[in-house]
C-alpha positions in Angstrom: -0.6 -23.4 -4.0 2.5 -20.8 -3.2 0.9 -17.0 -4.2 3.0 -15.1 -6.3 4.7 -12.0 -4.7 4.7 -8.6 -7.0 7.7 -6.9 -6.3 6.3 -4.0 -8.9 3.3 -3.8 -6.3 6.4 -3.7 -3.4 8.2 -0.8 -5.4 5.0 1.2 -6.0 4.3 1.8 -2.3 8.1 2.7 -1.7 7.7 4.9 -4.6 4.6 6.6 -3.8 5.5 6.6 -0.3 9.3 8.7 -1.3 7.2 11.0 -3.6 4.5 12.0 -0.9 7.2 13.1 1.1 8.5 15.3 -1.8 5.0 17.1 -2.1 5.1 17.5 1.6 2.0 15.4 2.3 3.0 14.0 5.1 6.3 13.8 7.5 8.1 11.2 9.2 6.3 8.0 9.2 2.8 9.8 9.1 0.6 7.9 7.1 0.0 4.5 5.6 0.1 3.2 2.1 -1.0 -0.1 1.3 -2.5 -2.0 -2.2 -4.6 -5.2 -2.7 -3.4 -7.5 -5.6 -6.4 -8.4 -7.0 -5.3 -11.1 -8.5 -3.8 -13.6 -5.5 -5.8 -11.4 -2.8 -2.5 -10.4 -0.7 -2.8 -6.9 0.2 0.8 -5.5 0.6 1.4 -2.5 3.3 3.9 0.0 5.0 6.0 -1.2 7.9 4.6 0.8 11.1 7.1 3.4 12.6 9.1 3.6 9.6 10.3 6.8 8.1 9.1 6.8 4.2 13.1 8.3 3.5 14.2 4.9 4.7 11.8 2.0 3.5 13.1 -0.2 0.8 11.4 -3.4 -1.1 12.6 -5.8 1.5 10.3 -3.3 4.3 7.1 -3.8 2.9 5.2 -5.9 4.5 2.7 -8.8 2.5 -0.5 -10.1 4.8 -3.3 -12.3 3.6 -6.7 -10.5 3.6 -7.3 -12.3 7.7 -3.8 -9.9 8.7 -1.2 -13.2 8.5 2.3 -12.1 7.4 3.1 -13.9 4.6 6.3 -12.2 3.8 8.4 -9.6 5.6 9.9 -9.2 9.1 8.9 -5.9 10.0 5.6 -5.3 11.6 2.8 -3.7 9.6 1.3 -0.3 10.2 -1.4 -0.1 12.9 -3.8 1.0 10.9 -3.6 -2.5 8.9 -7.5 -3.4 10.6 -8.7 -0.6 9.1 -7.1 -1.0 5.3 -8.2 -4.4 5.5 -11.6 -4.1 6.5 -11.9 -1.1 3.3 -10.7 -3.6 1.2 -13.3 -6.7 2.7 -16.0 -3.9 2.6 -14.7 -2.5 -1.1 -15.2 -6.5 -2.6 -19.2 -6.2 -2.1 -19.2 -2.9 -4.9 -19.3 -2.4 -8.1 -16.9 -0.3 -8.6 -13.1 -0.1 -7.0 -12.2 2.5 -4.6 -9.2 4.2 -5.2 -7.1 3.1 -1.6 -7.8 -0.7 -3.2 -7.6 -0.7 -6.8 -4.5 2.0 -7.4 -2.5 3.9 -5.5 -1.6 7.4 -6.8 1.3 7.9 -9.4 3.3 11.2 -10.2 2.7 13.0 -12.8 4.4 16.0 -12.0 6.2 17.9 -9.5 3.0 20.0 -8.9 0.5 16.9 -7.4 -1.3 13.5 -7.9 -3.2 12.2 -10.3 -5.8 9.1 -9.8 -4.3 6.0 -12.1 -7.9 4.7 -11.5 -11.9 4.9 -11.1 -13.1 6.7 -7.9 
């Protein structure tokens, strides 16, 4: 069975990535963004050492919930253990956490909102 690849989930860690860096939360490559698609299981990730003014949708880096690449060339952030095991922990609660369920979207040039439960 070939697992469908979201490029929407791709584009909303570039975009959230681009628009931290706007609100000056973090500098450089400090930092790591990463979502799980609920629906195949693939958690999707920031490439390690990459600057968030350079990424693009090709960058982003797709691993099975075990860490195996399934698409990208880059590596993955460092800190991919750790989002993985909050996501392996996260699938044992009721209700969704907000690093696993959504990532945070603009709503203004003054901050974040939550798009989700916390």
């Amino acid at each position: 069975m070939e697992l469908k690849i979201s490029e929407d989930l791709k584009k909303l860690i570039v975009e959230t990535g681009l628009e931290l860096y706007k609100q000056n939360l973090t500098i450089g490559t400090w930092g790591n963004i990463s979502v799980l698609d609920s629906e195949t299981g693939l958690v999707y990730i920031k490439p390690s050492g990459m600057d968030y003014n350079e990424i693009n949708l090709e960058d982003i880096i797709v691993v099975d919930k075990k860490g195996k690449t399934i698409e990208g060339f880059r590596e993955p952030s460092i800190e991919m253990p750790m989002h993985l095991s909050i996501y392996k922990y996260q699938e044992g609660c009721r209700s969704h956490s907000a690093l696993s369920s959504h990532l945070f979207e603009r709503v203004s040039s003054n901050g974040f909102q939550s798009s989700g439960n916390l």
